[in-house]
SEFIPA-553413 format. One line per 8 residues: number of its first residue (from 1); their letters; for each residue x, y, z of N, C-alpha, C, O. Coordinates in pm, 1 decimal, always signed. Layout:
<sites>
NUM> a> X/Y/Z/X/Y/Z/X/Y/Z/X/Y/Z; ...
</sites>
This chain:
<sites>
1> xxxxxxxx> +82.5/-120.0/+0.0/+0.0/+0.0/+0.0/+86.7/+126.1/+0.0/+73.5/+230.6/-63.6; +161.2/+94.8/+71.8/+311.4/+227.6/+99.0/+359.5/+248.9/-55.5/+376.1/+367.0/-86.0; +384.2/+153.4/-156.4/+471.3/+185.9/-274.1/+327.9/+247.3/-353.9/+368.3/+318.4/-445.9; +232.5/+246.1/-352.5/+94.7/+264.5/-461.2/+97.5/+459.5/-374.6/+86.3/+573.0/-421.0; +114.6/+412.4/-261.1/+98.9/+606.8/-207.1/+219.3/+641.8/-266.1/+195.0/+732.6/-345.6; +328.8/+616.3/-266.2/+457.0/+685.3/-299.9/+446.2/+709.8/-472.0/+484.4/+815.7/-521.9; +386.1/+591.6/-558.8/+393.1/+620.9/-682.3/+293.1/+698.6/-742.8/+289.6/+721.8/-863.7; +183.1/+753.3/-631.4/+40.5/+836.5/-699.4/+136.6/+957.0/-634.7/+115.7/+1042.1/-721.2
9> xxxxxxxx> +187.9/+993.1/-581.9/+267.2/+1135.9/-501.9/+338.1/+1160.4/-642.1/+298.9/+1233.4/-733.1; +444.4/+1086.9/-637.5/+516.8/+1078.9/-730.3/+525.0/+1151.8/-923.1/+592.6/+1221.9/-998.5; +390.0/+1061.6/-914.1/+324.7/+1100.9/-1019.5/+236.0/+1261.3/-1035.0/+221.2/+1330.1/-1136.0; +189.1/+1284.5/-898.6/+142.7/+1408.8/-866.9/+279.4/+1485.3/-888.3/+299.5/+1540.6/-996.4; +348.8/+1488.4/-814.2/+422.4/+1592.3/-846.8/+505.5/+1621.6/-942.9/+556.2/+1732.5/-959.7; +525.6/+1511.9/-1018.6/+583.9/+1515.1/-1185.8/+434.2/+1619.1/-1284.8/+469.0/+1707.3/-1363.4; +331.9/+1599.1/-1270.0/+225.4/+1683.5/-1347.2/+278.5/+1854.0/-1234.2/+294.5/+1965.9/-1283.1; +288.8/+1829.7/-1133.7/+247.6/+1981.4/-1069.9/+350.8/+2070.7/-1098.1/+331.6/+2192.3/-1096.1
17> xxxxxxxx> +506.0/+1998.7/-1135.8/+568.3/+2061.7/-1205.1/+562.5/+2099.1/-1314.3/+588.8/+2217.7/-1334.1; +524.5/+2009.1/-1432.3/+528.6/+2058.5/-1525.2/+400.0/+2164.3/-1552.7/+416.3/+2232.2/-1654.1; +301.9/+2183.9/-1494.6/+220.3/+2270.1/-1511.0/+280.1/+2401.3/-1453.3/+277.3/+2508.6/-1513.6; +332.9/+2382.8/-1334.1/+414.1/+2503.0/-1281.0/+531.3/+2588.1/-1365.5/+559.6/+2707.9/-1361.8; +592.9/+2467.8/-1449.7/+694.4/+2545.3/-1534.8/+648.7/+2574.3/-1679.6/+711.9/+2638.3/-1763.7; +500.6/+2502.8/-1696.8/+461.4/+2582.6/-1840.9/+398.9/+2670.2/-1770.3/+323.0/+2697.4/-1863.3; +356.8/+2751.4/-1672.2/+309.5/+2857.1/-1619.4/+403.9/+2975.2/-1685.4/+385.7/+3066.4/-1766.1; +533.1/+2916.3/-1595.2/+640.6/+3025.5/-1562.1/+693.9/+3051.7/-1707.0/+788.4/+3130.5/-1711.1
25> xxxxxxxx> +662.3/+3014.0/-1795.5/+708.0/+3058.5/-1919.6/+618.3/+3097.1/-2005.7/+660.3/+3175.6/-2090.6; +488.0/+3062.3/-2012.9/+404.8/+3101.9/-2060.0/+330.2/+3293.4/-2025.3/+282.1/+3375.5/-2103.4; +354.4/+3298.2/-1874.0/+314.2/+3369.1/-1828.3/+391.0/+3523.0/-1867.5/+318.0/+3613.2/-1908.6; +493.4/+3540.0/-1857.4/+581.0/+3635.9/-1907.1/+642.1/+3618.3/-2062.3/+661.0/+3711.1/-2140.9; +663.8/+3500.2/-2082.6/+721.5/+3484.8/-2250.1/+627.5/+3513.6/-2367.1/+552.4/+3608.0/-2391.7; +662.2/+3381.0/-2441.6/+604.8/+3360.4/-2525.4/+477.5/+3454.1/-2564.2/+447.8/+3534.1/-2652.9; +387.9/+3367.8/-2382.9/+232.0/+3406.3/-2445.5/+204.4/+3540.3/-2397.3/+89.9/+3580.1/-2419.0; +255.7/+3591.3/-2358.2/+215.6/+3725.5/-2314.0/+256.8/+3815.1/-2490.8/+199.2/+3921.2/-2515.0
33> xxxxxxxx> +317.3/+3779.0/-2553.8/+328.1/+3816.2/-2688.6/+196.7/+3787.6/-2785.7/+168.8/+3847.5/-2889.6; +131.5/+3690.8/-2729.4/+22.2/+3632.3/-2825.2/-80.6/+3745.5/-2767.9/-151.7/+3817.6/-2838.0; -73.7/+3745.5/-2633.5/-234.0/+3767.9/-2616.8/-247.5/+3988.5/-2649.4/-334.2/+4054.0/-2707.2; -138.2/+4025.1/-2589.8/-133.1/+4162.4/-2584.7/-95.6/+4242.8/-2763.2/-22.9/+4201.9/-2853.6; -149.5/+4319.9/-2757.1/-166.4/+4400.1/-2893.9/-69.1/+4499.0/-2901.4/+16.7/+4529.4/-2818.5; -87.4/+4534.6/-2985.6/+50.1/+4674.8/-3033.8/+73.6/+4744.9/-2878.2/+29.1/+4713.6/-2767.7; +147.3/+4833.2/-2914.7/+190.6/+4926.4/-2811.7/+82.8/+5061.5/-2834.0/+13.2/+5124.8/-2754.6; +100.4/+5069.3/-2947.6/-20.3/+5178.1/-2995.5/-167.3/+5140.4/-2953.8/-240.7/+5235.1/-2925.3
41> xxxxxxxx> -212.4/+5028.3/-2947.7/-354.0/+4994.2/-2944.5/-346.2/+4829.4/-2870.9/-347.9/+4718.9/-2925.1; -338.1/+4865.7/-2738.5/-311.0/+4734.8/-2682.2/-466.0/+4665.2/-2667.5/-563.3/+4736.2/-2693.1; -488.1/+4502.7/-2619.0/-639.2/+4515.6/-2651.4/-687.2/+4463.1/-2472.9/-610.0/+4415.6/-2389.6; -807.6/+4485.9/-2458.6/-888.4/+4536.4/-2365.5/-1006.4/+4419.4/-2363.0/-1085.4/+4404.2/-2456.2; -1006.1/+4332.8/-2232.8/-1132.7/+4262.5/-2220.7/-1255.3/+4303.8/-2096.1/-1254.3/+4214.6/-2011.2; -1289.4/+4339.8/-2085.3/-1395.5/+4394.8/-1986.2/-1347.8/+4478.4/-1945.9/-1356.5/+4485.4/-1823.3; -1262.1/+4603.2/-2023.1/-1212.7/+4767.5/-1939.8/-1105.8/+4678.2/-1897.6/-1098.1/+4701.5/-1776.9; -1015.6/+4586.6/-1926.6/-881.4/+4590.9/-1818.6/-775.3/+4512.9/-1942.7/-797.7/+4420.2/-2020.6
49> xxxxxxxx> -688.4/+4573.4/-1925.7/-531.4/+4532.2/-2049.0/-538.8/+4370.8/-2028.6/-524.8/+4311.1/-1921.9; -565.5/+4312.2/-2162.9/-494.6/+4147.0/-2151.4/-423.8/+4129.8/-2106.3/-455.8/+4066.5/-2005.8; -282.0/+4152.9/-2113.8/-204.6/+4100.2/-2050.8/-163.8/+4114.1/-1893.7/-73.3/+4048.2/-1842.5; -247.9/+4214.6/-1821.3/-293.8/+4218.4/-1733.6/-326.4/+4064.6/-1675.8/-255.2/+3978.9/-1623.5; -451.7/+4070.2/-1706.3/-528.6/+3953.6/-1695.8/-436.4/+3805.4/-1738.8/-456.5/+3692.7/-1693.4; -362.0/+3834.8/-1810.5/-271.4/+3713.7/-1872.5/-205.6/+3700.3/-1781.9/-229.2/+3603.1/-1710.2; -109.7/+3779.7/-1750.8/-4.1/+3738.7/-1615.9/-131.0/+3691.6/-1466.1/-114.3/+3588.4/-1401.0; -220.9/+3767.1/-1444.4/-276.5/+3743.6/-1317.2/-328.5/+3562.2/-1335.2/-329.3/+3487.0/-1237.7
57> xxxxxxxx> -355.2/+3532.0/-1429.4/-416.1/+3389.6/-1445.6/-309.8/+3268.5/-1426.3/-330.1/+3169.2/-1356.4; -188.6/+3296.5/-1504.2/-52.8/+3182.3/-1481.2/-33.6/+3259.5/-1353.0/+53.2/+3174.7/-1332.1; -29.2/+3349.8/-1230.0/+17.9/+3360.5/-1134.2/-71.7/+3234.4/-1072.4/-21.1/+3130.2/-1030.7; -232.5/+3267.1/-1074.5/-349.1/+3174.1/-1009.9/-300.5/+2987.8/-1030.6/-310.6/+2896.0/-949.3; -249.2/+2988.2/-1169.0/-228.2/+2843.7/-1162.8/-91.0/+2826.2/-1087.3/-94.2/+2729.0/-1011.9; +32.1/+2896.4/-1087.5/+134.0/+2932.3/-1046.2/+94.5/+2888.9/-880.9/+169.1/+2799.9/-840.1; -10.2/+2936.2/-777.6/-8.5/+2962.9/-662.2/-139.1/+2839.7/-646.2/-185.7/+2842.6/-532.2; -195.4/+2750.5/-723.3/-244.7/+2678.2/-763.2/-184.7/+2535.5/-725.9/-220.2/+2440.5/-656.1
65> xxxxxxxx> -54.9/+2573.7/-823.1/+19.2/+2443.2/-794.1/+96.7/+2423.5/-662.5/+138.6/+2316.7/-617.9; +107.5/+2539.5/-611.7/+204.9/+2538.4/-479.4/+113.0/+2509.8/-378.6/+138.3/+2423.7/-294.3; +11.3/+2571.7/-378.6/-105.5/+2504.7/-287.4/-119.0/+2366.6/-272.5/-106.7/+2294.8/-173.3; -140.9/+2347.4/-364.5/-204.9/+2164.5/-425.4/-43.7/+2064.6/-339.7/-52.1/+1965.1/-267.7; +57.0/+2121.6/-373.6/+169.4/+2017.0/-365.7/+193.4/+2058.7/-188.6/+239.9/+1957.9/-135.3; +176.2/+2174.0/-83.5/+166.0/+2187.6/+23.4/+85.8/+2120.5/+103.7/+122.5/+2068.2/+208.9; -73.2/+2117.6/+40.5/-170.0/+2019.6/+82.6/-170.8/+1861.0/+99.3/-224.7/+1783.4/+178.3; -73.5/+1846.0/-28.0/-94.4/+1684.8/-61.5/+60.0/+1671.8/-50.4/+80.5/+1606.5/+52.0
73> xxxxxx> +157.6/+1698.8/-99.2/+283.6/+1633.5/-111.7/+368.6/+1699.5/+12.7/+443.5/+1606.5/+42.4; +393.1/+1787.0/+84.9/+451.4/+1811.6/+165.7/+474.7/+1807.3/+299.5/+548.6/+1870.0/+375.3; +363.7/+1684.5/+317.1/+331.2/+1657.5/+470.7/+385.3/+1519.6/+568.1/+390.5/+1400.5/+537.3; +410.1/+1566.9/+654.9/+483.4/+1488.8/+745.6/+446.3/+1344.5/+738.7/+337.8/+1329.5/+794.9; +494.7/+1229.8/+690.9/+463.5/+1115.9/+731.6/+459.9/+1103.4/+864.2/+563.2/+1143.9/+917.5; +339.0/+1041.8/+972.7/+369.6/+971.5/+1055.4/+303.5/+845.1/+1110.5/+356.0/+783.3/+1203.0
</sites>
């Protein structure tokens, strides 16, 4: 039962990283290029700058994943 908990952890935290590090690159790189518009005419979803909203969302999954792996993976065996 001990090796089936260690290999579902395991496995948890192999996904919580990689969601954490396509966050961290997505969030400032790449996609922050996709979603935000010229400099001249940046674009606007409900009155507030995309990329606004772009960075605040990979922060949410960002603080998402650190939650999730504090809750579940970081706790004291006893």
């Amino acid at each position: 039962m001990k090796r089936n908990l260690e290999s579902g952890r395991h496995r948890i935290a192999w996904g919580l990283a990689g969601v954490f590090l396509t966050a961290l690159i997505m969030g400032p790189g790449p996609g922050s290029m996709l979603v935000d518009g010229s400099a001249t005419a940046p674009n606007f979803w409900f009155g507030v700058p995309v990329l606004y909203l772009w960075l605040v969302f990979w922060l949410l999954v960002m603080s998402g994943c650190v939650v999730t792996a504090a809750r579940c993976l970081w706790q004291d065996e006893e």
